[in-house]
ZANUFI-504438 format. One record per residue: residue in three letters; x, y, z of N, C-alpha, C in turn. Coordinates in pm, whole numbers, plus 32768, in hexadecimal, padded with zeros to 4 digits. Each point is the difference from the previous one (the first is absolute). Layout:
N
ALAXYZXYZXYZ/...
! end
This chain:
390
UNKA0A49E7CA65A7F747FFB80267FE97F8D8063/UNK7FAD800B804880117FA780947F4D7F7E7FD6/UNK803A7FB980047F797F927FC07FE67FAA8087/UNK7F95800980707FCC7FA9801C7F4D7FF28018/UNK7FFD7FB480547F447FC27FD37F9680998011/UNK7FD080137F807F94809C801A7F867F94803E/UNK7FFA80A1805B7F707FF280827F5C7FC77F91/UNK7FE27FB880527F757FCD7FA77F9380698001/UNK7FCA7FF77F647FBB807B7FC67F7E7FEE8085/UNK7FD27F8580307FA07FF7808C8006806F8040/UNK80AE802680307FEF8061807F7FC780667FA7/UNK801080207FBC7FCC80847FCD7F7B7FFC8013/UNK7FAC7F977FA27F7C803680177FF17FD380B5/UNK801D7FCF8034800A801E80A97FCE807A8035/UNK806180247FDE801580BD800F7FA0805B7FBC/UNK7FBC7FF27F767FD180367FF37F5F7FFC8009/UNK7FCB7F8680317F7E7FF3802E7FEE802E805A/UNK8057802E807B8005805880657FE5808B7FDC/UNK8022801B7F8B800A80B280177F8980547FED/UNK7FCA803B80837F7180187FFF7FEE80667F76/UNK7F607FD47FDC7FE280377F9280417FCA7F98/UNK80317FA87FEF80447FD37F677FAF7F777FD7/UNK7FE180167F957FA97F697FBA80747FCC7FD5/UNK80837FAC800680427FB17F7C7FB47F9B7FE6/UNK80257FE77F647FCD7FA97FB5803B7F8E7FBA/UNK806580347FC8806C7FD87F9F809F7FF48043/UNK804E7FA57FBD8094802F803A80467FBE7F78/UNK804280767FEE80517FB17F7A80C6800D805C/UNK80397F9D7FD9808180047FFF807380307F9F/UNK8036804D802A8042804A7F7E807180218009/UNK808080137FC4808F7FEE7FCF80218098800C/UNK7FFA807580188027806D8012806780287FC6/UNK801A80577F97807A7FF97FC3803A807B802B/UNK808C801980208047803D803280957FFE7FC0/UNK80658082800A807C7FE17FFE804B7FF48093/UNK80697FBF7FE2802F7FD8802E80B380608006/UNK8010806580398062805A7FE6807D8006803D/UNK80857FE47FBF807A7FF0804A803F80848005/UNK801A804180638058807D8011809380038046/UNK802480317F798097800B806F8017809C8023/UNK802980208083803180898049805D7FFC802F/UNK80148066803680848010805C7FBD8020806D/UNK80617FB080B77FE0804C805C807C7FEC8008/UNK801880758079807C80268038800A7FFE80A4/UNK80957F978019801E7FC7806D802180BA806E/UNK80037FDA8040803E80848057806F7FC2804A/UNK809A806B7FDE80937F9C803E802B805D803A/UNK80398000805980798057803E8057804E7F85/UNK800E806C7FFC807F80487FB0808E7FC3802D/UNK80677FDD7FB480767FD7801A804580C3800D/UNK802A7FF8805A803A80908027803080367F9A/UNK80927FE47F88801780687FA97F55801D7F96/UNK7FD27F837FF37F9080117FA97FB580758030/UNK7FBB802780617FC58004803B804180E27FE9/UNK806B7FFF80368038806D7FD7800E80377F94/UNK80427F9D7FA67FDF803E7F647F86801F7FBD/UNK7F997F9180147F6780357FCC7FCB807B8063/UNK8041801480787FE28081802E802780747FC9/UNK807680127FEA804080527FB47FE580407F6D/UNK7FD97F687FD27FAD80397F777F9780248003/UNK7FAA7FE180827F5180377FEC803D80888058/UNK80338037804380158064802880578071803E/UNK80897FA97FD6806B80477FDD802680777F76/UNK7F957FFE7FAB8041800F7F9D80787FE17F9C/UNK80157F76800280667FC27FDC7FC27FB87F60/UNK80567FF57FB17FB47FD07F8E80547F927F7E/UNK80998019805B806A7F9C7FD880287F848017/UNK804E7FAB7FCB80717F9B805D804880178045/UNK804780777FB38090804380357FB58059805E/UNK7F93804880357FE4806A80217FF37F9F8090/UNK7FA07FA07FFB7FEE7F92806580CF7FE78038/UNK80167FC87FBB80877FD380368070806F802D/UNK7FD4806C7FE48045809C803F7FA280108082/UNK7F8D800C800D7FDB8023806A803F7FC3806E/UNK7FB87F3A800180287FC58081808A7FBD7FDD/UNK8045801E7FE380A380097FD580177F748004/UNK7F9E7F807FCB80317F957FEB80507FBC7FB1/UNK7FEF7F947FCD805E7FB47F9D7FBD7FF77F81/UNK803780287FB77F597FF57F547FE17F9A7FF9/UNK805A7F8E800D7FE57F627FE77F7880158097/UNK80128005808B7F8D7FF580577F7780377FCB/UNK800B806F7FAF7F7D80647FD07FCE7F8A7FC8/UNK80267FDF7F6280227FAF7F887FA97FAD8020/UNK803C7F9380607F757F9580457F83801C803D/UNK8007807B80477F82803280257FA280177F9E/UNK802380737FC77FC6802D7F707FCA7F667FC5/UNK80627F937FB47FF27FA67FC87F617FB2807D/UNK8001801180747F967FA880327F6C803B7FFA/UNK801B809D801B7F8980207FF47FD580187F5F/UNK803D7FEB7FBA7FC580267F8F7FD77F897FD3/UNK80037F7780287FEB7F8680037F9B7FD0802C/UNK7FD3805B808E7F827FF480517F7780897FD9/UNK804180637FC27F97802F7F947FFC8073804E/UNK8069802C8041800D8098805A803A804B7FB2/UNK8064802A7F97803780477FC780087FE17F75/UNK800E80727FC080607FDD7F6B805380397FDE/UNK807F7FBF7F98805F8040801C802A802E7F62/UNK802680637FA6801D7FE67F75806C800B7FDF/UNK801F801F7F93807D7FDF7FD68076806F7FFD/UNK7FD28052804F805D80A1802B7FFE7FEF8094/UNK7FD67F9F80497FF97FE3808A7FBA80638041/UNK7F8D80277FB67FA3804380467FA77FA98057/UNK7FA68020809E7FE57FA8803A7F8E8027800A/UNK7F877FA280137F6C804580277FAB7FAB8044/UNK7FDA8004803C7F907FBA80747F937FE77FC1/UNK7FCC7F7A7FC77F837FBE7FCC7F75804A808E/UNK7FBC7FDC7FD47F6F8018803B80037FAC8088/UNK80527F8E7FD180287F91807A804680348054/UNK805F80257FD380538044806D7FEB804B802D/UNK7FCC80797FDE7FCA8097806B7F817FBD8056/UNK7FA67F8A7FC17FBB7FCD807A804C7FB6806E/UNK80657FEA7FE880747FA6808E8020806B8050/UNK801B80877FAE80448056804C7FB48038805B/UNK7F88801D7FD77FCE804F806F7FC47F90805B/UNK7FD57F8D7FCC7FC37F93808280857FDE8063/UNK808E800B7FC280567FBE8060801E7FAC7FEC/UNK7FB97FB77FA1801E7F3C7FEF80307FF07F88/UNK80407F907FBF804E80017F967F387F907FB1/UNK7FC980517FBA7F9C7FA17F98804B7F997FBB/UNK7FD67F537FEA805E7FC67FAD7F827FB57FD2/UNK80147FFB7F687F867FE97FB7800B7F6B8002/UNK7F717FB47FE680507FA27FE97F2C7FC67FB4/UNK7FFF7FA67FB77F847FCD7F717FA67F8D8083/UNK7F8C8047800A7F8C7FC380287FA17FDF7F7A/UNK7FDE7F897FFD7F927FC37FAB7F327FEE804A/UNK7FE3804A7FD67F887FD580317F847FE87F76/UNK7FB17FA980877F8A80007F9B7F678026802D/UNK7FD380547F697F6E804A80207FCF7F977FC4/UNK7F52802480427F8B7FB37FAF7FB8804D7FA5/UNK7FE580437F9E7FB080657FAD7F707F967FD7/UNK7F92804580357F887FD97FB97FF7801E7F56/UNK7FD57F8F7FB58008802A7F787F95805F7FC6/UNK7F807FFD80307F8F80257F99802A80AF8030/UNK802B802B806F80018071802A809A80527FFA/UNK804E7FB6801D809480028029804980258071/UNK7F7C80178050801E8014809780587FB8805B/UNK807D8025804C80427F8280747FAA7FDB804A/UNK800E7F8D80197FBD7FD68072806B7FE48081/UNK7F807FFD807480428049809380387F89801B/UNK806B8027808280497F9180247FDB7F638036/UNK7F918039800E7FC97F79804D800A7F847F76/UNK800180287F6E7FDB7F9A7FB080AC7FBC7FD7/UNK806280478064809C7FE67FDF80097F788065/UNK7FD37FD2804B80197F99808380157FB87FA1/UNK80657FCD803080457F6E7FD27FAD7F7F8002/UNK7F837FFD80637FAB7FAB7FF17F9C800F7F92/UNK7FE880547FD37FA57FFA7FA980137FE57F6B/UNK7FB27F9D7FFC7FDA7F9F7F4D8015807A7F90/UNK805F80187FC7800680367F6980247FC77FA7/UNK7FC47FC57F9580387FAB7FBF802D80507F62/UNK806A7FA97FC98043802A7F7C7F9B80117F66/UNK7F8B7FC1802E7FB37FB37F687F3D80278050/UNK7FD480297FB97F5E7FFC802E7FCE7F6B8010/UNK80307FA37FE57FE57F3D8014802E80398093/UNK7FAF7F9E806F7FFD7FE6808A80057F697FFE/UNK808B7FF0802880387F7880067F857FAD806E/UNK7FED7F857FE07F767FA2801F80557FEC80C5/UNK80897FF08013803F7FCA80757FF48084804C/UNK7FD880787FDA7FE9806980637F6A8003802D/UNK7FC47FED7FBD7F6B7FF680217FDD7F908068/UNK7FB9804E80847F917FA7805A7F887FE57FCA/UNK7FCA7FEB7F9B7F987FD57FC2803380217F77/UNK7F737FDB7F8F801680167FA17FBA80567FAD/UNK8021809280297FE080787FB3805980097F89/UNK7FB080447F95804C80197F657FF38089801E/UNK808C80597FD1800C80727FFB7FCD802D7F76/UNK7FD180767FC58010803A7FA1805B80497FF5/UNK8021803F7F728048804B7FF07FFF809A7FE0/UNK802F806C801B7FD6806C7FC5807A80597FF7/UNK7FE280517F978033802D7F857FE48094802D/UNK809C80407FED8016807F7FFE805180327F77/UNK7FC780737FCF805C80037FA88076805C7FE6/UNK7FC88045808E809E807D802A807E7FB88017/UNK8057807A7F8D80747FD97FFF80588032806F/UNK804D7FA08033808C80688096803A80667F80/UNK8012804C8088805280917FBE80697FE78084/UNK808C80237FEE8074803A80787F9D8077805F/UNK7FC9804C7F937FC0806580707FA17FDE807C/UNK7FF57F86800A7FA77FE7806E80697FF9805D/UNK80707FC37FF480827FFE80588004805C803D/UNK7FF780747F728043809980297F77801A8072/UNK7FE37FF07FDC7F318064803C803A7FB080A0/UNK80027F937FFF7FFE7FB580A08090804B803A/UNK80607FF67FC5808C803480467FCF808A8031/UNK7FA080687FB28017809380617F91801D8027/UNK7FAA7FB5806D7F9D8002804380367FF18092/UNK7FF0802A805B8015801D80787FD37F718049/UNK7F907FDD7FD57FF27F84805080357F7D7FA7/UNK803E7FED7FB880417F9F7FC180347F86805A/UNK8015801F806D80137F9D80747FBB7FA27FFA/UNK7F5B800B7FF47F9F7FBA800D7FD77F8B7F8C/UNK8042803E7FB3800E7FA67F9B80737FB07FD0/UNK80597FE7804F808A7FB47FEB8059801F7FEE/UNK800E80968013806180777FC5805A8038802B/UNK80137FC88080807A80388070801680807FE2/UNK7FC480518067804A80AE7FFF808F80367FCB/UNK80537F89804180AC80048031803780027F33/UNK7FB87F937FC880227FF67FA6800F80677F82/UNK809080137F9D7FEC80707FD0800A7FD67F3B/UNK801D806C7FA1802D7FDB7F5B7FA87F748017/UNK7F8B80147FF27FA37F827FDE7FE77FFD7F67/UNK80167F7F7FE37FDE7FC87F767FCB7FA98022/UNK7F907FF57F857FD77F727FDD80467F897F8F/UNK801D7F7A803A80517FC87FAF7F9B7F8B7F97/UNK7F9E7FD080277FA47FB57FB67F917FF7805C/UNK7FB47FD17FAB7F587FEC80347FE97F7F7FAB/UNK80017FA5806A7FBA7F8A7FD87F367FE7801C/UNK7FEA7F977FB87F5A7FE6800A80097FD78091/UNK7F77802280577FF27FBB80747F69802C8014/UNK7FCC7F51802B7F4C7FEF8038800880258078/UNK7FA78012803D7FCA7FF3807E7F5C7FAE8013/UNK80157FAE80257F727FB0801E7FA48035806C/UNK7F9080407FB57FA4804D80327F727FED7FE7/UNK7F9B7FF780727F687FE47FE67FA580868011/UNK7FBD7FFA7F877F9F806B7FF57FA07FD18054/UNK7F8A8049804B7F607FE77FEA7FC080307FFC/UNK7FB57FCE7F957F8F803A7FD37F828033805C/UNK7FE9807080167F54800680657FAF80257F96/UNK7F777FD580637FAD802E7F5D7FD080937FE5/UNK803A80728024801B80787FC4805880037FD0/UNK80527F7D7FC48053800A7FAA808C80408019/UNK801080388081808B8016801780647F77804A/UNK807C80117FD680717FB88026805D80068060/UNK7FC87FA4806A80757FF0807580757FC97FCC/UNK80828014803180767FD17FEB80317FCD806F/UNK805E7F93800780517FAA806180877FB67FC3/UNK8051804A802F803E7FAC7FE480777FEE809C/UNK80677FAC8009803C7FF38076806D80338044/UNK7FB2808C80068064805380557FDA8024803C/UNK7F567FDF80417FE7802780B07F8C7F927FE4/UNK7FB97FF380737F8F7FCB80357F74802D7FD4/UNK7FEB806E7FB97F9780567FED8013803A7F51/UNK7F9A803B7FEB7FD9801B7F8080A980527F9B/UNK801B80217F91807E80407FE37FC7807B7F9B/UNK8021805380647FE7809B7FC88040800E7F96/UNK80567FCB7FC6807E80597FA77FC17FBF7F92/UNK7FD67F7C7FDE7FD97F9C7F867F6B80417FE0/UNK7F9D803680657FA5803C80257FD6806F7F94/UNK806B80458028800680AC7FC080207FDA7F77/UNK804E7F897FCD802380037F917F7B7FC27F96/UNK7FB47FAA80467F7E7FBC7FD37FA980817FC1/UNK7FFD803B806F7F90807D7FF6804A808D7F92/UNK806C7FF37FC4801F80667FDA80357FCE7F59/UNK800D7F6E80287FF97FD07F207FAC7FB98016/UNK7FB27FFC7F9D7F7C7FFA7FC880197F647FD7/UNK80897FDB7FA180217F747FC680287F95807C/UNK7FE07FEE80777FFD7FA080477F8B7FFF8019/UNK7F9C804A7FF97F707FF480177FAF7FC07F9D/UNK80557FEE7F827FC87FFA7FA080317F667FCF/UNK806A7FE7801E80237F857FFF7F957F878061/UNK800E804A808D7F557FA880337FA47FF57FB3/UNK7FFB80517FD17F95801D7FA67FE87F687F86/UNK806D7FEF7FE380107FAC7F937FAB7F4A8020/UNK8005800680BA80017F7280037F3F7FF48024/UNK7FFF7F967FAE7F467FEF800C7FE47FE98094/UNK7F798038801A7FBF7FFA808A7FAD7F797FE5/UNK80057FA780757FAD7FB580117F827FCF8085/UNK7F8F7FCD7FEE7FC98026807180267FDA8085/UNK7FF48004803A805D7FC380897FA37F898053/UNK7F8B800C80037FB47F948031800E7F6D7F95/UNK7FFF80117F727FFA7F987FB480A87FDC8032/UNK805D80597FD680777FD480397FDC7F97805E/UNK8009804180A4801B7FAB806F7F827F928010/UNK7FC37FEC7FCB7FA57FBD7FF2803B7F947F9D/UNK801D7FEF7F8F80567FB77FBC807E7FAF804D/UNK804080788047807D7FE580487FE27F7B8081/UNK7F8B802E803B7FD47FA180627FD27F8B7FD7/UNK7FC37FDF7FAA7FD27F7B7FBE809B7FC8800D/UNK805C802B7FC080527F817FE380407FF9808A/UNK8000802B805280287FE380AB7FD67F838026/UNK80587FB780647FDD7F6B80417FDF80418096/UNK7FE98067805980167FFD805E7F398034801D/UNK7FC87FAA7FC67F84803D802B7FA480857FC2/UNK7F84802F80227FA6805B7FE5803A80758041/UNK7FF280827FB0803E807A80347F5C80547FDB/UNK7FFB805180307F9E80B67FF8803C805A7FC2/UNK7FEB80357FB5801780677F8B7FEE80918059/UNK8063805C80137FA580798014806C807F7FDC/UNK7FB180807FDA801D807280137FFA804D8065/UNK80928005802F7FF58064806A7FFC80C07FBB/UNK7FDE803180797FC9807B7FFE806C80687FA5/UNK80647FB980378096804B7FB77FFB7FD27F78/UNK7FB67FCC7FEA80047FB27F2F808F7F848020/UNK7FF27FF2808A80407F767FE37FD47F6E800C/UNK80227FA07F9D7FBD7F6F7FE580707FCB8085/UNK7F827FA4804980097FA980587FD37F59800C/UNK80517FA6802E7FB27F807FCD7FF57FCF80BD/UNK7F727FEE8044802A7FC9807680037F5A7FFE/UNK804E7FE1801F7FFE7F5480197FE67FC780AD/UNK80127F9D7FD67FD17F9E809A80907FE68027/UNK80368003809B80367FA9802F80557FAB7FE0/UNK7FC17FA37FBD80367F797FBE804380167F91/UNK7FFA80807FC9803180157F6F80AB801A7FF1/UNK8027800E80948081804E8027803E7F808055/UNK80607FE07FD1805D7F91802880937FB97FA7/UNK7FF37F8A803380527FE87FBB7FD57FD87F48/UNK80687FE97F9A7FE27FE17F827F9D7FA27FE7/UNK7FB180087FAB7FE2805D7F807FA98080805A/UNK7FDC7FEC80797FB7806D8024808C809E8026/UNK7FD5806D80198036806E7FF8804F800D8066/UNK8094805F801F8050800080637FAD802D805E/UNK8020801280757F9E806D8063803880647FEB/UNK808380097FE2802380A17FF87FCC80587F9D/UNK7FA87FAD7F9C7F9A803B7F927F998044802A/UNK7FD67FD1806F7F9A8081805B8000808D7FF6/UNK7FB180217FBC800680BE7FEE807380087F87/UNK80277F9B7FAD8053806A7FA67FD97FED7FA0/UNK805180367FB37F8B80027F33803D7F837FC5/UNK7F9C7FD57F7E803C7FCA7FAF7FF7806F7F89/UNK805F7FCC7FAE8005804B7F667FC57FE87FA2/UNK7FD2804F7FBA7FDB7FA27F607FD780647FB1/UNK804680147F6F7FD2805A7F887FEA80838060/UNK806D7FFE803C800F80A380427FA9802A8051/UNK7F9E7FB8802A7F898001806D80317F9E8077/UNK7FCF805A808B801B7FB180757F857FB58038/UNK80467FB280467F737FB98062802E7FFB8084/UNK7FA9801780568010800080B57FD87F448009/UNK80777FB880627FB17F7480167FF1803E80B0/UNK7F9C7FEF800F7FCA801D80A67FC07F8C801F/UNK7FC37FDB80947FFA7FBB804E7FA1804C808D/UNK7F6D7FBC80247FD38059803E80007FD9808B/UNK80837FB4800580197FAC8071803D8048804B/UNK8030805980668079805D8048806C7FC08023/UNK7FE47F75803C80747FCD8025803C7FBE7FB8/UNK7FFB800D7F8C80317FA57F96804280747FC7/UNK7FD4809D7FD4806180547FFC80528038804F/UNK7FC67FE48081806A8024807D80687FA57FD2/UNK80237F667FF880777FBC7FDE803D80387F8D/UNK7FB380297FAB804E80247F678033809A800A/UNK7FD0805A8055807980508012805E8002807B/UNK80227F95807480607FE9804280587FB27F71/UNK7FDF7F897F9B80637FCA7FC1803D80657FA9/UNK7F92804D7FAB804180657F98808D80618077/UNK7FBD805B80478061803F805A80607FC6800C/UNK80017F8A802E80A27FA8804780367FE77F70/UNK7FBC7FD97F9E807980187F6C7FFC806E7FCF/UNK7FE4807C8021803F80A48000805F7FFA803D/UNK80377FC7809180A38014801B80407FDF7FD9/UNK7FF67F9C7F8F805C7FD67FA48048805B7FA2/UNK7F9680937FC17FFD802E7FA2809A80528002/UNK803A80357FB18072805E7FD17FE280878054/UNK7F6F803A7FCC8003809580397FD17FD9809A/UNK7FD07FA1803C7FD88002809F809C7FF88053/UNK8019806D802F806F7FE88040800680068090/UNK7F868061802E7FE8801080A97F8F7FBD803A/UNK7FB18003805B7F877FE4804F7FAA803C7FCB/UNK802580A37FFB7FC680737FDA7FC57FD57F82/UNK804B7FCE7F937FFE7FE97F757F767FA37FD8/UNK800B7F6A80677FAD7FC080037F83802F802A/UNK800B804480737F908051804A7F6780197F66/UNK806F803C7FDE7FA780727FA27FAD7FA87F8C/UNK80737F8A7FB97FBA7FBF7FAF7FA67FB68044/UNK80007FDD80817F997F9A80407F7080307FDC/UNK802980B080217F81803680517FA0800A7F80/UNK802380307F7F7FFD80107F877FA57F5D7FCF/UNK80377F96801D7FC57F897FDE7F95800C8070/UNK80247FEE804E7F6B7FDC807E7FA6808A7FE1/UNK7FD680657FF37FA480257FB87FD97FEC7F52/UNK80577FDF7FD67FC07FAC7F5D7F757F8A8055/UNK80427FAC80467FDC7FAA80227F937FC68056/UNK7FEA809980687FC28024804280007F9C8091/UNK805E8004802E802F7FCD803F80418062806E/UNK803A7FE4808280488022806880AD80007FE6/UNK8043806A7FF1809980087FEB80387FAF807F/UNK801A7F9D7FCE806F7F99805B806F803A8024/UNK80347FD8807480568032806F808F7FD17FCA/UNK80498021802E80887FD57FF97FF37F84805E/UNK7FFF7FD5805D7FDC7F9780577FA07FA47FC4/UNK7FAB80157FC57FA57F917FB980157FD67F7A/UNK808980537FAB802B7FAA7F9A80727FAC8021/UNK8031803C8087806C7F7780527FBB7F84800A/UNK7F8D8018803A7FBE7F78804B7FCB7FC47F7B/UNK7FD0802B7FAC7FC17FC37F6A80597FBA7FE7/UNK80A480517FCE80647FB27FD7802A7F7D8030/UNK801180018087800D7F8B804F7FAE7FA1800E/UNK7F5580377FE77FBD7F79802E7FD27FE57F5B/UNK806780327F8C7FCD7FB07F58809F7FE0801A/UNK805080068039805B7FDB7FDB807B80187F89/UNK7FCC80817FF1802980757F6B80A08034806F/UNK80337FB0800A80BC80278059802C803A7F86/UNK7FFB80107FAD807480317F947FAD80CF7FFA/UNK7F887FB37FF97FAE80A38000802C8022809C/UNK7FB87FD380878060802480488086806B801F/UNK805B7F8F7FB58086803F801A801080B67FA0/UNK7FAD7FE37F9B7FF280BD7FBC7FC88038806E/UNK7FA87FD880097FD0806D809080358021804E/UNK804D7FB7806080458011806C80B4804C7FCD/UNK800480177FA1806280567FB67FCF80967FFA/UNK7FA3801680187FCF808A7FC0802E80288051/UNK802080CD8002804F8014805C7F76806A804E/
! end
């Protein structure tokens, strides 16, 4: 399982205050329980036929030949030469041979014969992801080697960019092999980690495995899902929300509280000055501050401009009705996006820019004006990510 830092539950609600028509309200963090499935198969190399080989398994798929001796009369060799042949392919899983020296071509072998190529088997191990509450595979995208699966529903404190508490939730379907079986004879099995090529699939164990995933709540009560295998909402966690009833119900479990007494509470104990309370139209809580409130310590980063804080599973917007004060806070946020793992092109950055500068309401900065930012804050290390992108 591949462990490094999961994306902050922030971007999510990011993303989902954008999505027209959606009120979120709530965001709970949650441990996703899943197996974790080791398969061993066979694929098969494709080799050149060694010439007598190559003749004798011809002979038996369509000579009518069905001996040792019958083989060693035809092409009038040496029995000891047959002897080793025989002995290799029946080794590589082309023939069998019994104990009257009758000879017969495995399933393996009449597939060599007619492709031309000698098949040579040889044990591929792979691994599926099975959703638990359903038992569905999940698609390839959740196999990347980059992505956070962890062994235990606990979300180690050194992976976390802030400090979200996951919950936990509870499936009580048991693995069956037949999900193995069900994924091995589906045509698109590819898509799910399943290599076409691969053949005699077994499953060898299924270990526990989380996936760290954020619900949110809107207030019609349905559940967005995110978790980090694209940029945008996750259909697959989605369908599974809406189709068991016991993850809905588990929200269910955690008390609502009002959200104005919240952030209103929350702001008193702040050093950085008087904030404005408001509801935006989307049912999202906003706090605007002054200017002065955004700096260095104890007052707020600037890169805090436009993003949420957390608390008891409720978000807050910190805004600023200053422009050029969010104009700086998304040139700084952007230039530490090229830092990130998944930003790998221009293109890449492009998109998250454009995405922040309308949160922000702001003008999408240029490729040329996060050069000149960089240089005249003196951010050379941010810089040098940038000028890497390809």
């Amino acid at each position: 399982m591949t462990t490094r830092a999961i994306y902050p539950a922030r971007r999510a609600v990011e993303h989902a205050v954008t999505v027209p028509g959606v009120r979120p309200v709530r965001l709970f963090a949650v441990s996703w329980p899943l197996w974790e499935v080791e398969v061993t198969a066979n694929v098969y190399d494709e080799q050149a036929y060694e010439v007598i080989d190559r003749f004798l398994a011809r002979a038996l798929a369509e000579g009518g030949i069905g001996t040792r001796d019958e083989l060693v009369a035809f092409f009038g060799l040496e029995p000891s030469l047959v002897d080793r042949c025989l002995a290799f392919l029946t080794v590589i899983g082309h023939l069998t041979v019994s104990g009257h020296e009758e000879v017969r071509l495995t399933e393996l072998g009449l597939r060599s014969v007619r492709a031309g190529v000698r098949y040579t088997p040889k044990e591929n191990r792979q691994k599926v992801l099975i959703e638990r509450f359903t038992g569905r595979p999940l698609p390839q995208r959740y196999h990347r080697g980059s992505l956070t699966v962890l062994p235990n529903p606990n979300v180690p404190q050194d992976l976390l960019e802030d400090r979200t508490r996951f919950l936990s939730l509870f499936a009580q379907t048991a693995f069956h092999s037949r999900m193995v079986d069900d994924l091995a004879a589906r045509p698109d099995r590819a898509d799910y980690n399943l290599p076409a090529q691969l053949r005699e699939i077994r499953g060898v164990a299924a270990r526990d495995a989380y996936l760290p995933t954020y619900l949110i709540e809107t207030s019609d009560r349905s559940l967005l899902a995110y978790t980090d295998t694209g940029s945008g909402r996750d259909d697959f966690m989605e369908a599974v929300c809406h189709d068991v009833p016991a993850i809905r119900a588990r929200i269910d479990t955690v008390d609502r509280v009002n959200p104005r007494e919240l952030w209103t509470e929350w702001l008193a104990d702040r050093k950085f000055g008087p904030g404005r309370l408001q509801e935006l139209p989307n049912a999202v809580w906003r706090v605007v501050l002054a200017p002065g409130a955004f700096g260095g310590s104890p007052k707020l980063p600037l890169s805090q401009v436009g993003s949420f804080q957390l608390r008891s599973h409720h978000f807050l917007q910190l805004w600023c009705d200053d422009a050029g004060l969010r104009r700086r806070a998304v040139l700084e946020r952007v230039l530490g996006m090229a830092r990130l793992y998944g930003v790998r092109t221009r293109a890449d950055l492009a998109e998250r820019a454009g995405i922040l500068a309308v949160q922000l309401e702001v003008t999408v900065p240029t490729f040329a004006e996060l050069r000149a930012h960089a240089v005249g804050e003196r951010m050379y290390d941010h810089l040098g990510h940038l000028d890497v992108l390809e």
